[in-house]
C-alpha positions as CSV (number, residue, x, y, z in Angstrom):
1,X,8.3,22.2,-0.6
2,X,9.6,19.0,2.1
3,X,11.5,16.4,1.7
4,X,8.2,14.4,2.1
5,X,6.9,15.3,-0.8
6,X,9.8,13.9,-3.1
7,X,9.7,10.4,-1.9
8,X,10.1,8.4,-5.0
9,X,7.4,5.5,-4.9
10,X,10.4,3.2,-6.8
11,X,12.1,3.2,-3.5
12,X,8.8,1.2,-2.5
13,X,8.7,-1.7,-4.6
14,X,9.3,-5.1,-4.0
15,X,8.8,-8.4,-6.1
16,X,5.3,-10.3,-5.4
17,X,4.9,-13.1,-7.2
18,X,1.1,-13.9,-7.6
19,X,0.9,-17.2,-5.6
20,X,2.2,-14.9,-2.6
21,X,-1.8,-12.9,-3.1
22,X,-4.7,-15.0,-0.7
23,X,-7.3,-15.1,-3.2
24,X,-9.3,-16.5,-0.2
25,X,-9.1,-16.0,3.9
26,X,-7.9,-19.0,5.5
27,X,-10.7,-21.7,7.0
28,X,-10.8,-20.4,10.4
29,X,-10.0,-16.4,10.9
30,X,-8.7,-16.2,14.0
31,X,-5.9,-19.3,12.3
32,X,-3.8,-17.0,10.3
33,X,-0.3,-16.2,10.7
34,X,1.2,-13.4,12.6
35,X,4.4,-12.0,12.3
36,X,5.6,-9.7,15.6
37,X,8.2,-6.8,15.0
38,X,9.6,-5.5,18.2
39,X,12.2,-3.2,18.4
40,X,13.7,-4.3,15.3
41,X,13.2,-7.9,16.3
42,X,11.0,-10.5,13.8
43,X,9.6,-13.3,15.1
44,X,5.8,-15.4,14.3
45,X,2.8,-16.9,15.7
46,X,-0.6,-17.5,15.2
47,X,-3.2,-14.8,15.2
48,X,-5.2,-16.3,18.0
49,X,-2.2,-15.4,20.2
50,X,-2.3,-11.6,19.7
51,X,-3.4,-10.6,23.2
52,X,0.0,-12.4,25.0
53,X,1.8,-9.7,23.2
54,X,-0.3,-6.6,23.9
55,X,0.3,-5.2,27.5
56,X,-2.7,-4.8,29.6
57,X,-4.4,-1.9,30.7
58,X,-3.9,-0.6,27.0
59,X,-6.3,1.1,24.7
60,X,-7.0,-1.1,21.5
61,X,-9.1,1.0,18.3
62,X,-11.4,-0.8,15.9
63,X,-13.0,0.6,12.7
64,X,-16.4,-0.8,13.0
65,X,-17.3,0.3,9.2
66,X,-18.9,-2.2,7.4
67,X,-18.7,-3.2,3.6
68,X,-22.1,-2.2,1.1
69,X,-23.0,-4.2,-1.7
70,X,-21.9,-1.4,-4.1
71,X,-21.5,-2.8,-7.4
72,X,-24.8,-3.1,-9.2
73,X,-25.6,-4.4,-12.5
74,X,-28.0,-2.9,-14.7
75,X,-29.1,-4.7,-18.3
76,X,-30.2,-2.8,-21.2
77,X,-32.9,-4.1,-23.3
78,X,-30.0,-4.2,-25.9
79,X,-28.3,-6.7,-23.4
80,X,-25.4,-4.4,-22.9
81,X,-24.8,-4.6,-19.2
82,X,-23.8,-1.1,-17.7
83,X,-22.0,-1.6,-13.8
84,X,-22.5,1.5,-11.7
85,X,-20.1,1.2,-8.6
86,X,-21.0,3.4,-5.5
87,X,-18.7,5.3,-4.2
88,X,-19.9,8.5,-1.8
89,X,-23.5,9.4,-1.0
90,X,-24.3,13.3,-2.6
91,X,-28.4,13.5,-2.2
92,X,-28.5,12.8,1.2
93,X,-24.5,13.2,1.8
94,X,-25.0,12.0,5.5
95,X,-24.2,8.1,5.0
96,X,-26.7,7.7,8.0
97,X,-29.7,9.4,6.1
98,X,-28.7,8.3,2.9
99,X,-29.4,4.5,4.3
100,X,-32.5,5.1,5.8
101,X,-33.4,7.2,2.3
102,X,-37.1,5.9,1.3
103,X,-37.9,6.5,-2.4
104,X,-34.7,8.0,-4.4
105,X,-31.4,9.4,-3.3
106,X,-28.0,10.0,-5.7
107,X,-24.5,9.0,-5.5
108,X,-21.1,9.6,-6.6
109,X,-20.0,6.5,-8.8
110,X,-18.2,5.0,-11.1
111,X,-19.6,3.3,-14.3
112,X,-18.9,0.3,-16.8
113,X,-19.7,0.2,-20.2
114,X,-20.5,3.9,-20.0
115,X,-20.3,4.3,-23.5
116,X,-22.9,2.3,-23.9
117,X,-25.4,4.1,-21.8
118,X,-27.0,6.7,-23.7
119,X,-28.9,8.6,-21.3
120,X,-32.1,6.0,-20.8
121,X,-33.1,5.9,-17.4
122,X,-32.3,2.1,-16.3
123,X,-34.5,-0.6,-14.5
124,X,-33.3,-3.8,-12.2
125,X,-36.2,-5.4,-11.1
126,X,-36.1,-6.8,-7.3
127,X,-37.5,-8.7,-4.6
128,X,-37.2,-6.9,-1.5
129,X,-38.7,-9.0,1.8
130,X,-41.2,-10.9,-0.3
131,X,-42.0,-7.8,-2.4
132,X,-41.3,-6.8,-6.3
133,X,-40.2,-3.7,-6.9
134,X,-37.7,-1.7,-9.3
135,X,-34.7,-0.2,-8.6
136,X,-34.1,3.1,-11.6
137,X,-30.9,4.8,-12.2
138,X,-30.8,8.1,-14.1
139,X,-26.9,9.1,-15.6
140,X,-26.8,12.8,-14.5
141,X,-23.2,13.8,-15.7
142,X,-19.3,14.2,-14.5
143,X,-19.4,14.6,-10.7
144,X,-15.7,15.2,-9.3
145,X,-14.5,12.0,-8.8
146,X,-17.0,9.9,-11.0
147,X,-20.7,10.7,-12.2
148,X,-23.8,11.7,-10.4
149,X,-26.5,8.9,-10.6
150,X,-29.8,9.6,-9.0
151,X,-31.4,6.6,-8.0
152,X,-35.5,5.8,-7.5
153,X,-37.8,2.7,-6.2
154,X,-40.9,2.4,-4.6
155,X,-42.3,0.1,-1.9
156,X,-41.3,1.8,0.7
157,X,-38.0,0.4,1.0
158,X,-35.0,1.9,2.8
159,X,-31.8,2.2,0.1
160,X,-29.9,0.2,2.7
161,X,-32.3,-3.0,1.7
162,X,-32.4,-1.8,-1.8
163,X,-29.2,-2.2,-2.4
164,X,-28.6,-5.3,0.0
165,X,-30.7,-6.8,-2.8
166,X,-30.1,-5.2,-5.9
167,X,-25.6,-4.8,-5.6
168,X,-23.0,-7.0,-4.8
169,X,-20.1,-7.0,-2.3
170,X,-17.5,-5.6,-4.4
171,X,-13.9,-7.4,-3.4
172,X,-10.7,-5.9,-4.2
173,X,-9.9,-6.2,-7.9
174,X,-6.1,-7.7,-7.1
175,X,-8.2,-10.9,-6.0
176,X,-9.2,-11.6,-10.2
177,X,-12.1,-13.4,-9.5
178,X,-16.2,-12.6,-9.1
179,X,-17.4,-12.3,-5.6
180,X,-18.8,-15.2,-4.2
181,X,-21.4,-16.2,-1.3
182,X,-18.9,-17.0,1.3
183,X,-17.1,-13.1,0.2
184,X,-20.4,-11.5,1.9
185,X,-19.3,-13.0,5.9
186,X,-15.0,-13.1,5.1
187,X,-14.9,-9.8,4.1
188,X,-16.8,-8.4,6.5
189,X,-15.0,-8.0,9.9
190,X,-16.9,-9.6,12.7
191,X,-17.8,-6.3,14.5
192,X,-18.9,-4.2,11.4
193,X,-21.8,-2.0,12.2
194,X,-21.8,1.0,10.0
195,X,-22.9,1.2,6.9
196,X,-20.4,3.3,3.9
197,X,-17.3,1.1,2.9
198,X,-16.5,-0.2,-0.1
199,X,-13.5,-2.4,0.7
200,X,-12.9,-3.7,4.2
201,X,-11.0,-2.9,6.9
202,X,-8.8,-5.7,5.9
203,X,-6.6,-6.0,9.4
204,X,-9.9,-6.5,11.6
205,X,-11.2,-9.9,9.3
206,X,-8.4,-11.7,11.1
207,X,-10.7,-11.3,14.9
208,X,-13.0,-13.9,16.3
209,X,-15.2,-13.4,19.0
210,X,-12.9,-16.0,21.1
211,X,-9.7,-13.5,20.4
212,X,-11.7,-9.9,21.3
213,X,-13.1,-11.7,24.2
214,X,-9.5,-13.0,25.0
215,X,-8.4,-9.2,24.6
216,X,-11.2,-8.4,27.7
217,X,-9.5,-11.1,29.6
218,X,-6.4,-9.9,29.2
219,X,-7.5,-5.9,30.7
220,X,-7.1,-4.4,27.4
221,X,-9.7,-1.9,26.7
222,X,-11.2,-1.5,23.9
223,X,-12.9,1.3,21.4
224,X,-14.1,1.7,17.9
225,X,-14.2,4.6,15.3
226,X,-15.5,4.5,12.0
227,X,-14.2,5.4,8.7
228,X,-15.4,4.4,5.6
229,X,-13.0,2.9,3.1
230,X,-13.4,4.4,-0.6
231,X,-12.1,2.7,-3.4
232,X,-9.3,5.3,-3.4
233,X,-7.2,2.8,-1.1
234,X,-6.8,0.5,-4.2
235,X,-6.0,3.6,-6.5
236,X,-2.3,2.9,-7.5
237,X,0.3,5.4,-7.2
238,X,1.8,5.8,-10.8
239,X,3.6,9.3,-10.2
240,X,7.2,8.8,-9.6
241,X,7.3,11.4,-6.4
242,X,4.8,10.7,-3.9
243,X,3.8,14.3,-4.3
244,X,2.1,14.0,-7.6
245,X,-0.4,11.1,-5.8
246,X,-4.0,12.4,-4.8
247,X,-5.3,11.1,-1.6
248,X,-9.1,10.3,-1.6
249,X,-11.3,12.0,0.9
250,X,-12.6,9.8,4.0
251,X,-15.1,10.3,6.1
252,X,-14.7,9.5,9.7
253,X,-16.8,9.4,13.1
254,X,-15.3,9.3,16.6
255,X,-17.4,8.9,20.0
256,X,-16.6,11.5,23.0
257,X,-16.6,8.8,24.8
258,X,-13.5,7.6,22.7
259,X,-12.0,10.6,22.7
260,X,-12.2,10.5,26.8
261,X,-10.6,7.2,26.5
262,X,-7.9,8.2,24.1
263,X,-6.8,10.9,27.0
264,X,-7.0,8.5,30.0
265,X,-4.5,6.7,28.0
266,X,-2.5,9.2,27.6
267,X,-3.2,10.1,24.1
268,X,-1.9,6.5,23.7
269,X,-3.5,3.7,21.3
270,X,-3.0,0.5,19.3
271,X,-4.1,0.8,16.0
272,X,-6.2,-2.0,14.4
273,X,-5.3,-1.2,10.4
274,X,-4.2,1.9,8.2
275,X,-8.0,3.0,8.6
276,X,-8.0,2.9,12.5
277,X,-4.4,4.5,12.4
278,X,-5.3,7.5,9.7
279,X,-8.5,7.9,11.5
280,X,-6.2,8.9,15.3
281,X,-3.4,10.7,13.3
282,X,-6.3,12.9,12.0
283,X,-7.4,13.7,15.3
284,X,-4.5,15.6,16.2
285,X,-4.6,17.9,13.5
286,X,-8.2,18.3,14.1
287,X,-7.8,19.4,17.7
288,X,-5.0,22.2,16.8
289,X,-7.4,23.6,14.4
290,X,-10.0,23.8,17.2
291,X,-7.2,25.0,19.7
292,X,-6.9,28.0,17.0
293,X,-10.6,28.6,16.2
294,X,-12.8,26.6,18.4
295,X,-16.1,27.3,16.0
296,X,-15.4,25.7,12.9
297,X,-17.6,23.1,11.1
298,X,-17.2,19.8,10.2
299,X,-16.5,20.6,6.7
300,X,-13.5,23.1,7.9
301,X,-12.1,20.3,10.4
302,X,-11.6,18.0,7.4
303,X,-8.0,17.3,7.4
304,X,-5.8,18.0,4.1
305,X,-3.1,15.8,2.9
306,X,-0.4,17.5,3.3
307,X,-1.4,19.3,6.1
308,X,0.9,17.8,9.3
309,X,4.1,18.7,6.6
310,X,2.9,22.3,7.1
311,X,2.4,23.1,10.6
312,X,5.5,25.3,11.7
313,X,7.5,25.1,14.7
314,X,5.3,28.0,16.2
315,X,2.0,26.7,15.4
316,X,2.2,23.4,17.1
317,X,5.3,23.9,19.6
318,X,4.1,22.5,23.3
319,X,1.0,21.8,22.0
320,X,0.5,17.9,22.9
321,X,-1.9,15.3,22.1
322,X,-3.5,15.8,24.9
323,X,-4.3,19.4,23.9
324,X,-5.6,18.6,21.2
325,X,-7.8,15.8,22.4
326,X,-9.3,17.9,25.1
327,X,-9.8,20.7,22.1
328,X,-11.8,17.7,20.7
329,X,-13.6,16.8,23.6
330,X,-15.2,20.5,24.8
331,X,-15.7,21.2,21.0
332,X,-18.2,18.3,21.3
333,X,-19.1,19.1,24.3
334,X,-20.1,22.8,23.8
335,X,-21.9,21.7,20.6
336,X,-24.6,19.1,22.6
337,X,-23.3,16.4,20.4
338,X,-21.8,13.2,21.2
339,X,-19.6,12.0,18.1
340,X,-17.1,14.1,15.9
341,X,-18.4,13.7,12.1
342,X,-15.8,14.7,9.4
343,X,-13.2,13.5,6.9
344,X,-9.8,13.2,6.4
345,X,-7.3,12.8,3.5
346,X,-4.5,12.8,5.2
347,X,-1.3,10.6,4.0
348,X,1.4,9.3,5.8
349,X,4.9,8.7,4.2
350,X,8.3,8.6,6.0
351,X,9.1,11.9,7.7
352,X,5.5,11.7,9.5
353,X,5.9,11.7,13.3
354,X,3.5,9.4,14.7
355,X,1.0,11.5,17.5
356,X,-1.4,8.3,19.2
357,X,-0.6,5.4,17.2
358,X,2.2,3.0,19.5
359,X,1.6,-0.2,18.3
360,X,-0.1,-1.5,14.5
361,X,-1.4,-4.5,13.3
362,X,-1.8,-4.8,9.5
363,X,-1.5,-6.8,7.0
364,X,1.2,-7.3,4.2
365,X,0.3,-4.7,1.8
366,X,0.7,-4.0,-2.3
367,X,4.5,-2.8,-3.8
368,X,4.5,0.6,-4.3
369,X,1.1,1.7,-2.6
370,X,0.5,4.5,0.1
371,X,-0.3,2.1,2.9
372,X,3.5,0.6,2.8
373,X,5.1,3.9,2.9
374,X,2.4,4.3,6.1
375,X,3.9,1.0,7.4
376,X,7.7,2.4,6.7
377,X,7.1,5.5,8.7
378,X,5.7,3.4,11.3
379,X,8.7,1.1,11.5
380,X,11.5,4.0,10.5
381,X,12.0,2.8,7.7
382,X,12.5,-0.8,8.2
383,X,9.8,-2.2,6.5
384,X,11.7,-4.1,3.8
385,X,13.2,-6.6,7.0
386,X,9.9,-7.3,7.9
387,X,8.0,-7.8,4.0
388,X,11.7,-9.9,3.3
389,X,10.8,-12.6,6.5
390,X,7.5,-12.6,5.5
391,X,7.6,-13.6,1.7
392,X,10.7,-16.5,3.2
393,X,8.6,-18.1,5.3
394,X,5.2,-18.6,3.7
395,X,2.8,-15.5,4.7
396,X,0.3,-14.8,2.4
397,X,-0.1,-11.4,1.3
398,X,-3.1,-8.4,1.0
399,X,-6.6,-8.3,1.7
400,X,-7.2,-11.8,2.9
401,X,-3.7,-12.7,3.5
402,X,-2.1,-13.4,6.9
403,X,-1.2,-10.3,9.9
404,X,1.4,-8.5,11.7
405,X,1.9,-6.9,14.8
406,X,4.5,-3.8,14.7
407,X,6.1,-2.1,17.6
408,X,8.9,-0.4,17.2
């Protein structure tokens, strides 16, 4: 067993006191602050000024993901209301397909007031474009993570417009208050295409079109992945050694075309969030598994969470990044397809070497949480500098609080 493994989460914690937590995004996104770490060095600025401090002819990676309205509220004829929160698509399990689903389809999900639900099959009635029609939910039993709950309409609608009018963008809980209209543009970033998360991509709501465009000007090139965020990033850690924590599965999509990019780079990259950075950490793994059996399925490409801690010496000695990126790339190739679909659980914790990832811009994250102990790795370990300058000088903290930039 590594040293990894026994981080204690305590040695984690700081004190946030509550005023410190945006419970909204400032007016204008692009307006927040930014703190800049380099080489040990703090300094700020404003967001909008990002691309003076990112060198051109670099290679900047976006998760285009985009939050679902996946809380939805059912009320029994008893008036008990009974929440069922979406969490991964099962029946189809392609997030794709299971958008485009006519009719029924089932999910993985959490559930309020379950008690209260005692097997009745439940009704929301809708208006879908100018049309009535009923969304059902049937409780099907313990499924892994949460319960299966098969879902059917009619109408001929798609599940993605289903839900768009039956659920509700679900914001991070840490924010204590209901979702409200302005949530469903702020917490979306402004380049979100993909259908699947459930919390946002919280780094990316700081960009405007004025800054990406600024990033063009500036000879900065730029690419997007996807992963879908599951409500596993809010999932506290609460046992002592980071080894007892459970990392949810993600599941993530990367272009050829981005993996061509990666390697004209050099194997190089800026990270846009935790998301963005977990998503090109995973590739690496991904490609020495293909190096060692170039026929595996998506499902055996998935990468574990303790998986980099395990590789011996022999198993990835001078094998580099670019390697394993170009294991990526014929894999694709060979198969006729053009993106790489699978998932990753992978964590990161101090110890990790960092593969693609040179430069990371995130925002101030929870005490004690998995994302800071991905920020400490990033920073060797100097991560309490950084939260320290930012809670004396007035940034505003998680989800819709204010950036960073970090290169070490």
């Amino acid at each position: 067993m590594m040293d990894e493994r026994h981080i204690r989460i305590a040695d984690y914690d700081y004190p946030l006191p509550d005023e410190r937590v945006a419970r909204y995004p400032v007016e204008r996104r692009d307006h927040s602050k930014l703190l800049v770490y380099r080489s040990g060095e703090v300094s700020h600025d404003i967001f909008y000024n990002l691309p003076e401090y990112l060198p051109a002819g670099s290679l900047m990676i976006f998760n285009n993901t985009k939050v679902i309205h996946a809380r939805i509220r059912f009320r029994k004829a008893t008036g008990a209301l009974i929440e069922v929160f979406l969490l991964e698509p099962l029946l189809p399990a392609d997030y794709e397909q299971m958008f485009q689903s006519k009719d029924q389809c089932s999910w993985v999900c959490l559930v309020g007031n379950l008690k209260k639900w005692k097997g009745e099959t439940l009704s929301l009635p809708l208006r879908v474009k100018g049309r009535d029609t009923t969304l059902h939910a049937t409780f099907r039993g313990e499924y892994h993570t949460g319960f299966r709950i098969d879902f059917h309409w009619d109408g001929d609608f798609s599940f993605a417009e289903i839900i768009d009018a039956a659920g509700e963008l679900p914001i991070p809980p840490y924010l204590n208050r209901d979702t409200e209209e302005s949530d469903n543009d702020t917490y979306q970033t402004v380049y979100s295409k993909i259908m699947g998360s459930v919390a946002a991509p919280t780094a990316g709501l700081h960009f405007t079109d004025e800054v990406l465009n600024d990033i063009d000007r500036h000879g900065i090139e730029r690419e997007e992945v996807t992963l879908h965020v599951g409500a596993g990033t809010f999932k506290p850690v609460k046992s002592e050694e980071i080894e007892g924590h459970e990392m949810h599965t993600e599941y993530i999509s990367v272009r050829l075309q981005t993996i061509e990019k990666l390697i004209a780079h050099g194997g190089k990259a800026i990270a846009v969030g935790t998301t963005s950075v977990r998503t090109l950490e995973s590739l690496y793994y991904i490609g020495l598994k293909l190096l060692r059996n170039p026929h595996l399925s998506a499902e055996q490409l998935q990468v574990e969470q303790w998986e980099p801690y395990e590789q011996t010496d022999g198993m990835t000695a001078g094998i580099t990044v670019i390697d394993a990126l170009r294991a990526i790339a014929a894999y694709l190739t060979d198969n006729g397809m053009q993106t790489l679909h699978t998932a990753t659980r992978i964590i990161i914790v101090p110890g990790y070497t960092y593969k693609i990832v040179d430069r990371l811009i995130t925002n101030f994250h929870q005490p004690r949480s998995t994302l800071l102990l991905l920020v400490s790795a990033f920073v060797n370990g100097d991560w309490q500098r950084i939260y320290r300058h930012a809670l004396d000088n007035g940034f505003r903290f998680l989800s819709y609080g204010d950036s960073s930039l970090l290169m070490p």
